[in-house]
N, C-alpha and C positions, 0 to 999 in steps of 0.2 A: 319772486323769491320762493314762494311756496310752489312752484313746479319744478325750480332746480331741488327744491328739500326733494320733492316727490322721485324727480327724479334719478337722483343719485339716492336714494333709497330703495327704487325698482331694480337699480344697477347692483347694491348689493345683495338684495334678495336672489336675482338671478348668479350671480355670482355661485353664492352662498348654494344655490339649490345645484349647481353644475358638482359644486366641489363633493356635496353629498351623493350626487348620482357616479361621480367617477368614484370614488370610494368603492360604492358597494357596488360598484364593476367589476374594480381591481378586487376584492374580497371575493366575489364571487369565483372570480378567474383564478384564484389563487389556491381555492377551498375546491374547484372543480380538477385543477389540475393536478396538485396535491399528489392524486396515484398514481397516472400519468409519469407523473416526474419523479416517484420511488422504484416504478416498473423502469424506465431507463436507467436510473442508478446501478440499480443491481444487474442490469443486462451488460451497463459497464463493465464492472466488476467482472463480472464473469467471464466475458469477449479477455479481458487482461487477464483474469488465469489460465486462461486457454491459450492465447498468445505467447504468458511467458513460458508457460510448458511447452510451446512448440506444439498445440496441437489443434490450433484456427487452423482452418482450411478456407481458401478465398473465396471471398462474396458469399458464407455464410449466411443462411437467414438466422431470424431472431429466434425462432421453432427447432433450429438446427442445431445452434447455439445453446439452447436450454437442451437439447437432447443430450449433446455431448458431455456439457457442465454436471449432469446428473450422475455420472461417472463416477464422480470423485463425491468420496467421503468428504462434511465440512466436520469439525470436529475443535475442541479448546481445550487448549493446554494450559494448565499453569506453568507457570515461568521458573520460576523459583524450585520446586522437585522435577518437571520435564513431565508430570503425569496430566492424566485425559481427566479431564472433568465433566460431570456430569451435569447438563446444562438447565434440570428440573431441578437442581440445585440452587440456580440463580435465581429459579422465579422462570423461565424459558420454555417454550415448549419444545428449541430446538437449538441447535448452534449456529445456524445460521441467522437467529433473531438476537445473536449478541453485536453489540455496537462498540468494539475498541474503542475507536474515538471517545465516545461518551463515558465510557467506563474510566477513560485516563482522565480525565477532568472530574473524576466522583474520591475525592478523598477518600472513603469506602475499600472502594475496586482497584487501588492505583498506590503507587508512592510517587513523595519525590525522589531526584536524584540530586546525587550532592554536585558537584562541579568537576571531580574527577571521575567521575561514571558516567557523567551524562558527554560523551563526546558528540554521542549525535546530534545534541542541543535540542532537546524535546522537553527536558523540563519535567515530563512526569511520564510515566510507565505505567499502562494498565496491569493488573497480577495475573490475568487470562488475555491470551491471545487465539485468536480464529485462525485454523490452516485448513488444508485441503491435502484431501491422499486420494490419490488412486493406486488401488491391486489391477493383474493380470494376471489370469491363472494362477493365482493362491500368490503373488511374488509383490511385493512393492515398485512400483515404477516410477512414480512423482510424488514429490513430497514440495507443496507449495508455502511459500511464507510470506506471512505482509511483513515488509520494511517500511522505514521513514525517518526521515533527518534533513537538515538545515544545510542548503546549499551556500550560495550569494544569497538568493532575494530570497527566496522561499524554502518552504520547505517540501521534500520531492516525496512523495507516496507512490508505494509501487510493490512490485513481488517479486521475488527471485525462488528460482524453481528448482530442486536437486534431482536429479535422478535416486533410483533404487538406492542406492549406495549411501546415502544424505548426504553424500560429503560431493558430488560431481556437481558441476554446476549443468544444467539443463538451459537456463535463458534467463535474463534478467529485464526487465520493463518497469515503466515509471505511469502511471496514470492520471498525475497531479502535480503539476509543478510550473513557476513560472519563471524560471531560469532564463537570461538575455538570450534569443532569438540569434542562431548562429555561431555562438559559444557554450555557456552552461547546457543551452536549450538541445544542444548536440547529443543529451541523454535519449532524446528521441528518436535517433539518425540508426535506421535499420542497419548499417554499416557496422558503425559501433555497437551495437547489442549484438550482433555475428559473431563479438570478438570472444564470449563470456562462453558459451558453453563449451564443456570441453578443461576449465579451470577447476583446479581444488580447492577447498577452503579449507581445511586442517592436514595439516603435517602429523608428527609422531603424536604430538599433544591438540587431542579433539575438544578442549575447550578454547583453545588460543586460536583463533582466524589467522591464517595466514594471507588471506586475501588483500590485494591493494590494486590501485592503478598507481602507474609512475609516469612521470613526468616528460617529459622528451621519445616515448616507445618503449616496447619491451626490450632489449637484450635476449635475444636468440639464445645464448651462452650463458646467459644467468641463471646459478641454482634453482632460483625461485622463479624459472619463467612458468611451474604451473600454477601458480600460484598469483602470477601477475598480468593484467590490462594495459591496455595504451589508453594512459590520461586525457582527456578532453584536450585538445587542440584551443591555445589562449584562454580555459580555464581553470587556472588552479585554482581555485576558491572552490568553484561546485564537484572538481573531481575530489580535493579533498575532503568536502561536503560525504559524496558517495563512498570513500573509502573507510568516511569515522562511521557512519550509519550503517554499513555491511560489516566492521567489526564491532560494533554494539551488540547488533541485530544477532549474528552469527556467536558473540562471546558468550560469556558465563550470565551475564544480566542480561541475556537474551534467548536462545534456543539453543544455545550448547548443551545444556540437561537435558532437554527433549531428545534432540539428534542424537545425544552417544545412547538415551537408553532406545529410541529407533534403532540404531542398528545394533544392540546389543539383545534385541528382541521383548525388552521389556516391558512395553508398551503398545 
């Protein structure tokens, strides 16, 4: 009796001492990769602003990539006036060290939305957002913006890119999302993102988006073909996901104040 005590006692010990050494494996591993794993983030990030502006070049390196990216002003706007904040103001030594995300979840930095605002389905609005500009020879050429909104399953994170103009569209992309594989997921189908530059988003009135996809293809003949995409094929749910989150993003509770005073020179 006293050797099965013994040893179902050995059994937990060793147990016991495995479970303490994979710990501070996984700890280790975790605390080691840590920057690792924020240097590929932001290499994401970037690779997608260069992409939706149209200006990834193939099999890019990561040296190449950051060369390019370096181009473009990062800079934050408040929402609410359209003006540039200064980011020593937040506590920041930069704008590129602000964190959207984390600012919409800080009751502080954020509001809610009530239910008729919030179409995109996000729930809360940070009151500064991060964009990117690049000049060329004294002139404005890309004006980049984060989007996000609630498809089917998820929610899509991504950037849509203006030309000089703020109002052209240059390319649209999704970096985040896990829409069904073959329908929603169709946001990723270089086919479909073809279809977007070249569209307006404001008519006479530059706070109201005219932007949409519609449902069954565009109409050749339709007023508003510049203004309109061909909807995801079998999903309406995530196209119209896409089309409340581009009239958010793009309306008055979103970077309509920025854009008209962009090209109104005011900013």
């Amino acid at each position: 009796m006293s050797e099965q005590h013994e040893s179902v006692k050995r059994t937990v010990i060793v147990a016991l001492a495995l479970c303490i050494v994979c710990s501070v494996v996984v700890s280790a591993a975790a605390v080691l990769l840590k920057p690792l794993q924020v240097k590929n983030q932001k290499l994401d990030i970037r690779t997608s602003v260069l992409r939706t502006a149209g200006m990834l070049k193939p099999g890019e390196s990561a040296d190449e990539i950051e060369k390019d990216f370096a181009r473009f002003q990062v800079k934050l706007v408040r929402l609410d006036t359209g003006d540039y904040v200064d980011p020593k103001s937040l506590g920041l030594k930069d704008a590129a060290a602000f964190d959207q995300r984390k600012a919409a979840k800080d009751p502080a930095l954020s509001r809610a939305l009530s239910g008729t605002e919030d179409i995109a389905s996000i729930k809360r609005e940070a009151n500064i957002a991060k964009v990117y500009i690049l000049h060329e020879d004294g002139k404005l050429k890309r004006v980049i913006l984060p989007i996000h909104g609630y498809g089917l399953w998820s929610t899509l994170w991504g950037f849509i890119a203006l030309k000089g103009d703020a109002n052209t569209v240059a390319g649209l992309g999704f970096y985040q999302q896990a829409e069904t594989p073959g329908l929603g997921g169709e946001v990723d189908n270089p086919k479909w993102k073809a279809l977007w530059p070249g569209k307006k988003i404001y008519g006479d009135n530059v706070e109201d988006p005219l932007i949409h996809l519609v449902k069954g293809g565009v109409d050749p003949a339709s007023p508003q073909v510049d203004h309109e995409v061909d909807a995801l094929s079998g999903a309406t749910l995530t196209s119209r996901g896409v089309t409340n989150l581009l009239q958010f993003w793009l309306g008055k509770e979103g970077f309509a104040p920025y854009l008209k005073k962009l090209r109104a020179g005011e900013v």
